[in-house]
Kinemage of the C-alpha trace (Angstrom):
@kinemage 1
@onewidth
@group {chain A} dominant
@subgroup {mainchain}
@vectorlist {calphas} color= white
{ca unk a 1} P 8.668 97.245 -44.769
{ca unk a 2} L 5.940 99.735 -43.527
{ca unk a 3} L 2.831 97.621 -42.846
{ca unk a 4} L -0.512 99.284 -41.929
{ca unk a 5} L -3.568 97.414 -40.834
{ca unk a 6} L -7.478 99.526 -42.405
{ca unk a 7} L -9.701 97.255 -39.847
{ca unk a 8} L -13.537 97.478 -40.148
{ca unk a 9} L -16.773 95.364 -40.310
{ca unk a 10} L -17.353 95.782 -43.789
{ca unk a 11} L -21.184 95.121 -43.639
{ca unk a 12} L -20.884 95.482 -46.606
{ca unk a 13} L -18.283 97.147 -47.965
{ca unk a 14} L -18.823 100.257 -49.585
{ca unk a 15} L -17.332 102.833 -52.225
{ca unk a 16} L -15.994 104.764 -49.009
{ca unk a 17} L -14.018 102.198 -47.981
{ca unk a 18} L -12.603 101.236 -51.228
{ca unk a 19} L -11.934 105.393 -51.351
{ca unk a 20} L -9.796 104.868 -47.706
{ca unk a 21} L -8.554 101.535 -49.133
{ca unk a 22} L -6.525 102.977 -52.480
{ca unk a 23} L -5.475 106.329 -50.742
{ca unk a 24} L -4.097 104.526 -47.659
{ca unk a 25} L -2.369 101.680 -49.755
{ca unk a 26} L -0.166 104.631 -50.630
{ca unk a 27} L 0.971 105.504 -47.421
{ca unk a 28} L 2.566 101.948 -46.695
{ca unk a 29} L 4.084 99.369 -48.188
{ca unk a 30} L 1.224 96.804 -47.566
{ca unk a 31} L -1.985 96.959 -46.604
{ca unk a 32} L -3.810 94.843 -44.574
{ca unk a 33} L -7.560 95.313 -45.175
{ca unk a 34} L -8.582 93.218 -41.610
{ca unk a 35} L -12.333 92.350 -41.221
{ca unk a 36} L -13.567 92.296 -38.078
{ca unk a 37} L -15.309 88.938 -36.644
{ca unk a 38} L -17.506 91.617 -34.298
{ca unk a 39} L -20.950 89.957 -33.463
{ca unk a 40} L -22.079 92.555 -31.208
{ca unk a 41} L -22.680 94.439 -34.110
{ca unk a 42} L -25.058 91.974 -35.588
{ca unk a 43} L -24.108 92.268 -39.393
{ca unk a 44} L -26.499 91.212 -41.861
{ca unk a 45} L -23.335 89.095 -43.936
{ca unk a 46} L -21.301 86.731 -42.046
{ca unk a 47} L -17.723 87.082 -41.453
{ca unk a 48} L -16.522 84.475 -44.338
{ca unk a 49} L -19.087 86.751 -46.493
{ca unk a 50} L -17.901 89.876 -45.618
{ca unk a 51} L -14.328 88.689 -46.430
{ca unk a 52} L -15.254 87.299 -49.881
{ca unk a 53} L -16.982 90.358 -50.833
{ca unk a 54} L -13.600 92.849 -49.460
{ca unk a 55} L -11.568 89.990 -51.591
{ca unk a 56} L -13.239 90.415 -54.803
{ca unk a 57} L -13.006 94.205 -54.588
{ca unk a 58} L -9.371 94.242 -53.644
{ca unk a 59} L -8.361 91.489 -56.253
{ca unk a 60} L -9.494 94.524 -58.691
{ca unk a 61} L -7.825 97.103 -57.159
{ca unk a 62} L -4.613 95.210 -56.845
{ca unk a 63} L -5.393 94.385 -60.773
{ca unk a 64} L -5.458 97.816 -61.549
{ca unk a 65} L -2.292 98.750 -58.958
{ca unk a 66} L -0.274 95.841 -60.450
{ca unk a 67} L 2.645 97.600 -62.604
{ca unk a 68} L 2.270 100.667 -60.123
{ca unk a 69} L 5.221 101.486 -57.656
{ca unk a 70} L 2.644 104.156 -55.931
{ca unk a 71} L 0.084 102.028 -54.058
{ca unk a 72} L 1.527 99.323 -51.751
{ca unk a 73} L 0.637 95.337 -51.501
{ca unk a 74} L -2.812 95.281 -50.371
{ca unk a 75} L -4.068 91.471 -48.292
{ca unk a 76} L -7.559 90.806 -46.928
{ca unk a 77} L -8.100 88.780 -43.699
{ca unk a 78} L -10.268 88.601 -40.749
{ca unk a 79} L -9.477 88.705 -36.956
{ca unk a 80} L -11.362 88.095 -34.367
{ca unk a 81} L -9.186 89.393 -31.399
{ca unk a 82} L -8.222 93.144 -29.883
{ca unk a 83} L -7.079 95.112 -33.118
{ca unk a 84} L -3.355 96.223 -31.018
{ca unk a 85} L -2.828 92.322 -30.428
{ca unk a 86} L -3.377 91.445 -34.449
{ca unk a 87} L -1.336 94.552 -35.491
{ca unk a 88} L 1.302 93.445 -33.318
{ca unk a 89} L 1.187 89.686 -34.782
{ca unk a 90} L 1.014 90.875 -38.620
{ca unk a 91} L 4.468 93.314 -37.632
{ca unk a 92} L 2.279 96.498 -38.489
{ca unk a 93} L 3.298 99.934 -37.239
{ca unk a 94} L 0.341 101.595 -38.336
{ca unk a 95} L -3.732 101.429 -38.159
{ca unk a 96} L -5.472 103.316 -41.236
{ca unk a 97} L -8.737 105.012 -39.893
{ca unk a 98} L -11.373 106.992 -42.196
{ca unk a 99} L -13.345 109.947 -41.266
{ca unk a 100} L -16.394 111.291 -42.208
{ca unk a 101} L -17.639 113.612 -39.393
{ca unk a 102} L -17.101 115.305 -35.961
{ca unk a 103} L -19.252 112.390 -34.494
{ca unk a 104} L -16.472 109.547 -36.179
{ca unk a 105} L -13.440 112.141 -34.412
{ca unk a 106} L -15.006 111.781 -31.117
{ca unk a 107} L -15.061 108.083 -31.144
{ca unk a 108} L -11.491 107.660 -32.741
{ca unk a 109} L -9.846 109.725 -30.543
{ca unk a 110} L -11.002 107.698 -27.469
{ca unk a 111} L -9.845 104.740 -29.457
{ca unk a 112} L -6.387 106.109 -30.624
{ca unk a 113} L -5.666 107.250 -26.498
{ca unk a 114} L -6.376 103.252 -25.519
{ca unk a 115} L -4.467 101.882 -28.255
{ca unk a 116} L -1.840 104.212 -27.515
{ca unk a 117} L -1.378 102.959 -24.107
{ca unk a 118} L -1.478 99.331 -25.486
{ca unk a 119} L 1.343 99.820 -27.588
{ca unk a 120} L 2.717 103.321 -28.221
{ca unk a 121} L 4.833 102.595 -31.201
{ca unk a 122} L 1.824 101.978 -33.076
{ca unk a 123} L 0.801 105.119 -34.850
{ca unk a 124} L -2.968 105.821 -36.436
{ca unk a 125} L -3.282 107.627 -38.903
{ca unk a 126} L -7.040 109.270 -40.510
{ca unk a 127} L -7.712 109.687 -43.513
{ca unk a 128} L -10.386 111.889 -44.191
{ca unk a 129} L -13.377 110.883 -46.495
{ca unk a 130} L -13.633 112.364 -49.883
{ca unk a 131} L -16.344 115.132 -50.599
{ca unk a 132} L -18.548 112.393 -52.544
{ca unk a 133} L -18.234 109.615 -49.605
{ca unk a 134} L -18.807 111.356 -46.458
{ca unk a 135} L -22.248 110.667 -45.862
{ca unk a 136} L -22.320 106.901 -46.732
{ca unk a 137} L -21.629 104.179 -44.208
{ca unk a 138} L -23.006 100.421 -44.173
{ca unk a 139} L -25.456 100.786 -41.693
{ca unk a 140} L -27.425 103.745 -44.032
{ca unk a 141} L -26.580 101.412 -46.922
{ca unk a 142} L -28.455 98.573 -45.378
{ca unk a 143} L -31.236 100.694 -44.746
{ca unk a 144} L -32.138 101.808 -47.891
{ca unk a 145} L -31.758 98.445 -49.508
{ca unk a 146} L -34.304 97.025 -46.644
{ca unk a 147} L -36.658 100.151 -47.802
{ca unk a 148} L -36.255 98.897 -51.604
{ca unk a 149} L -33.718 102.182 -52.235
{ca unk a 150} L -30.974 102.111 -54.623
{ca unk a 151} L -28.305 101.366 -53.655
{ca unk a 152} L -25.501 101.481 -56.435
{ca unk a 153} L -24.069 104.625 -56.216
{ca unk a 154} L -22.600 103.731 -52.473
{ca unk a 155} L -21.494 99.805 -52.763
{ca unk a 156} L -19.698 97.809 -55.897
{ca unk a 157} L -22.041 96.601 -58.144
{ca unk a 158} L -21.206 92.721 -56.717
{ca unk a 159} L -22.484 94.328 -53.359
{ca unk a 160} L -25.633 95.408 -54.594
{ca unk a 161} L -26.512 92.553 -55.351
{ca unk a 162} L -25.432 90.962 -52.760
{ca unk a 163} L -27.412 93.186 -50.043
{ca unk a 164} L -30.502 92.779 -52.560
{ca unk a 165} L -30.638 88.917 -52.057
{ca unk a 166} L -30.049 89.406 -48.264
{ca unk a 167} L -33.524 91.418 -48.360
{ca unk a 168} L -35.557 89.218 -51.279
């Protein structure tokens, strides 16, 4: 079984990430969608938030995926330890990374050298960001709903409101 592990904050998660999430749940045979405990970052939704909201959205997708041989099993969980050490305890051979600029290249190939000297059998593999999600990220996403922006054409609709209430 070809497991892959998509880790990221998900503060919140957004239509980009759902984007990375269906096209790499084709490329192995699960999918483990890992949210990241990462306090340094200071995210505005806590990690047993964070994980709800990536749950909800992936119990649709894997609604929609359910009598489809394309897309593989997709799972939600959180870790809170170095990404090579959980893909090595959930058996995965591969990390799922999006793209959406030269700036996101620069700082994933420094990251795919180190975890390539962790544990070389563990391949990464980028996916780049489709023409309509390039630009939006969670950080821009929480700035606009602090400035009273919309918001709904980058997150789920249960984000939105989510991030609203987090700035009411």
């Amino acid at each position: 079984m070809r497991i892959g592990v998509y880790p990221g904050t998900f503060d919140p998660i957004t239509n980009g990430h759902l984007d990375i999430i269906r096209r790499g749940s084709k490329q192995v045979d699960k999918l483990i969608v890992a949210v990241a405990r990462n306090a340094g970052k200071g995210p505005l939704f806590s990690l047993d938030e964070r994980v709800e909201m990536v749950q909800d959205e992936i119990d649709k997708l894997n609604a929609a995926f359910k009598d489809d041989d394309v897309h593989g099993e997709i799972v939600v969980t959180s870790f809170g330890n170095l990404l090579m050490h959980f893909v090595e305890q959930n058996g995965a051979s591969t990390i799922i990374r999006g793209l959406r600029a030269v700036s996101d290249f620069e700082y994933e190939f420094q990251m795919v050298g180190m975890n390539a000297r962790l544990n070389a059998d563990v391949e990464t593999v980028f996916l780049m960001a489709s023409d309509r999600n390039q630009f939006i990220s969670s950080r821009l996403v929480k700035e606009i709903a602090n400035m009273g922006g919309a918001i709904d054409q980058f997150v789920p609709q249960r984000v939105v409101t989510r991030v609203e209430d987090k700035f009411q």
